[in-house]
N, C-alpha and C positions, 0 to 999 in steps of 0.2 A: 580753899586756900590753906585750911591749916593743914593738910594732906602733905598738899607743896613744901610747906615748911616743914614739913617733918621730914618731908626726904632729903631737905637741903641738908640740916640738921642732921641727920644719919650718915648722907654719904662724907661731909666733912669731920665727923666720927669715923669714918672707915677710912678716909686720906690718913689723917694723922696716925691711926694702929697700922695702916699697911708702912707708913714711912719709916715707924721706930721698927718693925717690923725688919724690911730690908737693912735698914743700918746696922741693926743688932746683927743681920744674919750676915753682914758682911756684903751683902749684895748692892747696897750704894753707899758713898763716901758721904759725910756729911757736912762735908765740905761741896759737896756738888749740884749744881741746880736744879735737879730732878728732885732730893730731897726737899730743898727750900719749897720748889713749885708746888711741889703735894703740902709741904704745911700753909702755904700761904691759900692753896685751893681750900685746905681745912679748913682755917680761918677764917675766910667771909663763906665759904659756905654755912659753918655752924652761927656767924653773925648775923648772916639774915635769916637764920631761925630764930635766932634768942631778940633782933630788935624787936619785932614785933609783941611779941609776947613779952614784953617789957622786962628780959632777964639781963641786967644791967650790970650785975657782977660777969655774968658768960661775955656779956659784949665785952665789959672791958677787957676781958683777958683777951678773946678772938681781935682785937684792936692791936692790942699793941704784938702779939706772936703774930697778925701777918705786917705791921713792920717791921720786927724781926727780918721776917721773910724775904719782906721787899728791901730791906737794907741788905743784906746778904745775896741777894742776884742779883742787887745793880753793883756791888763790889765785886762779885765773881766775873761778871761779864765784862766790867770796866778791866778789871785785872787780864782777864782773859784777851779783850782788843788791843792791851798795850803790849801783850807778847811778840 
């Protein structure tokens, strides 16, 4: 199990660097919901690493960055159906 956890916990480490990655490089807007999807996949991925492992300060942060997340693609799509 803690195997599992580590990889959730790595790939949601590798979401979040590929994400600032593209934006930096100009390859997605960050305004777009590919970015948001990839932070918010980062987000509970690295949170169900860190609940377990009672890392309380990671959860909190990975909590509120994927509402972030989810606040920002339900405004993109909302915006996006009223076009």
């Amino acid at each position: 199990m803690d195997i599992l956890l580590d990889v959730f916990g790595w790939a949601g480490g590798a979401a979040f660097v590929l994400a600032y990655y593209l934006v930096s490089a100009g390859k997605l807007k960050a305004e777009g919901w590919e970015y948001q999807a990839l932070n918010l996949f980062g987000a509970v991925a690295v949170g169900l690493s860190a609940f377990p492992k009672k890392a309380w300060p990671a959860l909190g942060l990975e909590v509120v960055w994927g509402a972030i997340a989810l606040i920002s693609l339900a405004r993109f799509f909302k915006e996006k159906k009223s076009i």
